[in-house]
N, C-alpha and C positions, 0 to 999 in steps of 0.2 A: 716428037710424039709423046714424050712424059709431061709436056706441061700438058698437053691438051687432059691425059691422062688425070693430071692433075685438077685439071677447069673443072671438067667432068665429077671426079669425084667430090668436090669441094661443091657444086652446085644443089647437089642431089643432098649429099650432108647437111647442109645450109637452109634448106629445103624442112626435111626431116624436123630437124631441130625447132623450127618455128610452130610444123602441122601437128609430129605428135605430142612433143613436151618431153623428147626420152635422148633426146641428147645425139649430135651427128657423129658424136664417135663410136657406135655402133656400126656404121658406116665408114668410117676414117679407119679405124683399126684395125679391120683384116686385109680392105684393101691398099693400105700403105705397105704394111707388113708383107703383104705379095709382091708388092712394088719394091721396097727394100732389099726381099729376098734375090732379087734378081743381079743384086751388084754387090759384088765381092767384097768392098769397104764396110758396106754395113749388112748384110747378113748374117752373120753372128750375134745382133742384137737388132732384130729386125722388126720384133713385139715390141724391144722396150722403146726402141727410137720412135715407131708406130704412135706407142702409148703418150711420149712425151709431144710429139709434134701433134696430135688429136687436141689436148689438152691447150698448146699454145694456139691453135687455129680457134681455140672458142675464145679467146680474147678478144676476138674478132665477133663472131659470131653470137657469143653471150650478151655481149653488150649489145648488137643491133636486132637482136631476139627480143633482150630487157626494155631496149627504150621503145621499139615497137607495141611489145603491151600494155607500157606504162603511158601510153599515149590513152589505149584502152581503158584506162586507173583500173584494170584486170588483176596487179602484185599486191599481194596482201603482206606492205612493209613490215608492220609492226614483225610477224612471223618468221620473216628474213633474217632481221635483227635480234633475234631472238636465237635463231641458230646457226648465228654468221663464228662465236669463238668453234664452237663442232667443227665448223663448215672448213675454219682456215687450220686448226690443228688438225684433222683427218688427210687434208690433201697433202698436207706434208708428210702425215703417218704412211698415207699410200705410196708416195715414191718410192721412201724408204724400203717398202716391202720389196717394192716392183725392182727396186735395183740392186736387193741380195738375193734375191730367189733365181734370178737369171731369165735367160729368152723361153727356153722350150716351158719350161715350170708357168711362166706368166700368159705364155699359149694356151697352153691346157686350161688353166683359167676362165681367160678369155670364150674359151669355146664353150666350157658347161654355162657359163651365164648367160653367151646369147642363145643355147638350147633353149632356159630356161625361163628368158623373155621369149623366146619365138611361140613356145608351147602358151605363154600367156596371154601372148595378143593372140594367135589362133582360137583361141579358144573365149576370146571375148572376155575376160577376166575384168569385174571392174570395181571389186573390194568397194563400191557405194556404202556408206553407213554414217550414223548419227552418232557417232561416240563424241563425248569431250577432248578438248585439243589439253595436254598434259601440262607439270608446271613448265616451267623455265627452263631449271637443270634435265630434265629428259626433253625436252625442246631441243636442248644443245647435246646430249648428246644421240640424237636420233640424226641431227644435224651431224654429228663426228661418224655414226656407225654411217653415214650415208657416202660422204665426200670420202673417207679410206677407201672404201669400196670403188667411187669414180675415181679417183686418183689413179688407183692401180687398174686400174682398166681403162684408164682415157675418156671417161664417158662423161656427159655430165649432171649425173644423178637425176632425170626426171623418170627412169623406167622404174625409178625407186620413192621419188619425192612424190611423184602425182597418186600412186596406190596408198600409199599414205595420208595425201591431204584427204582424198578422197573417202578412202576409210573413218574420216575424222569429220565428214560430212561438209566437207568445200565443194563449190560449183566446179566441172571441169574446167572451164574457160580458167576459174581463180587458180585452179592448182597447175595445169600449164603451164599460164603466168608465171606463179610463185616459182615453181620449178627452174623457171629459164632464169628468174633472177637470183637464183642459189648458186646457178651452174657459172655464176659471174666466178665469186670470191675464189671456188674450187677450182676454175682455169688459171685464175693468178697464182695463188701458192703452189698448184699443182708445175706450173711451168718453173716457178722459180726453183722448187724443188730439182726437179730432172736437171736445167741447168747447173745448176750447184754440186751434183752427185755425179753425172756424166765425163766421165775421162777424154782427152783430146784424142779425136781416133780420127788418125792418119788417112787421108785420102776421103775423107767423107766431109764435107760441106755443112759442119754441125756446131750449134751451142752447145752441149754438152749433149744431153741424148734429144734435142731440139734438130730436126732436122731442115734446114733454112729456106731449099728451095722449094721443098714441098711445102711448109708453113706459108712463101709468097704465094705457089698457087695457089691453094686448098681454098688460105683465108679470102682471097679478093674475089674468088666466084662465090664463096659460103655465103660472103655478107649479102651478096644480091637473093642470096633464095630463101635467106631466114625473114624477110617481110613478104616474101611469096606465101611463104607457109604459113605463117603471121595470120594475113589475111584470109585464106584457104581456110582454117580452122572458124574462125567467124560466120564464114556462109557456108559451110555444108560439112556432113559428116563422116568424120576421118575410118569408117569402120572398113571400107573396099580396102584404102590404101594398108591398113592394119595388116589385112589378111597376107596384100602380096609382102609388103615388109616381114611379115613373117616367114612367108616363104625362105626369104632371103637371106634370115636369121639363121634357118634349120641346115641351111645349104654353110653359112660360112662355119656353126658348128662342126660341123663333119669335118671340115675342110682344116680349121683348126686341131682336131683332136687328131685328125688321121693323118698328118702331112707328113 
């Protein structure tokens, strides 16, 4: 019953990831962290394991997002490359965070941000504008304030990359794109981080705070839905799906904050 558990979630994740550009760990991290909770091994660090194995499934996921758009020539490289030193020192800064602060601390977290995305896709939010894109050095580090932020929440930064490209007057489709291939660099350092920081903890089936056999399911159904969504976004518009995602948002806040 947990891998299907698993399929399931990993689908719909994978899914996400490719249609709205905001990353499946918005979806990975509460419902892992349910999942965890439920088994005595890892309970007590049921966020952070959450956070770390969200983070390792977009290995997967990132990269069959990334080559999917860049099939589109949708990634505006140069931009990438420009916020990739940000990109890999934040995801490291974030673990760091995520693994002194502890479980209930990174919950609570977790739960005002996705208020605070649900309130914004509800409400159609879409920061459109023509401003100039900045030099180099705030490049990198809007790129660093972006990836700390996903790191410690498992996410991977498009609920933040794309209201930015976009504010900076990028086509949606480009900032999606760009998005999903930021959310590459920030899965790798992010997972190396949590490995590296995470103690052996007895009876649980983990790389450090990587939890193994949910990273097997999660990833191998995610990568089938991130070209689903992929596609989806090209022919028709994401604004229905928004609304109930949001829903869903509002519902895992509570659920977080109140548990």
């Amino acid at each position: 019953m947990i891998w299907l558990e698993y399929a399931i979630t990993g689908l719909f994740a994978g899914f996400l990831a490719g249609y709205l550009g905001i990353g499946g760990g918005l979806v990975l991290v509460p419902v892992l962290s349910w999942l965890f909770a439920r088994d005595a091994a890892t309970a007590g660090m049921a966020v952070q394991m959450a956070v770390a194995t969200s983070l390792a499934t977009m290995l997967f996921t990132s990269m069959s997002s990334l080559l999917a758009h860049h099939r589109r020539n949708a990634i505006i490289w140069t931009l990438v490359r420009q916020m990739l030193p940000g990109l890999l020192a934040g995801a490291l800064l974030g673990t760091v965070i995520a693994d002194a602060i502890g479980n209930t601390a990174l919950g609570i977290i977790f739960g005002i941000f996705a208020l605070l995305v649900g309130v914004q896709l509800l409400r159609d939010v879409r920061h459109v504008g023509h401003h100039p894109l900045p030099g180099r050095t705030a490049i990198a580090g809007t790129g660093l304030l972006i990836s700390t932020l996903s790191s410690l929440l498992g996410i991977g930064g498009g609920s933040m990359t794309v209201p930015w490209l976009l504010w900076h007057g990028q086509q949606v489709q480009k900032s999606i794109a760009t998005a999903a291939a930021c959310g590459y660099p920030i899965a790798v350092a992010g997972t190396l981080g949590f490995v590296l920081l995470g103690d052996s903890h007895a009876g649980a089936p983990a790389l450090g705070y990587v939890h193994l056999p949910a990273l097997a399911g999660v990833a191998l159904f995610s990568v089938f839905g991130a070209p689903l969504g992929v596609a989806a976004v090209h022919r028709s518009s994401p604004l229905l799906a928004k609304r109930f995602f949001a829903l869903f948002l509002l519902v895992v806040a509570v659920r977080m904050l109140w548990r």
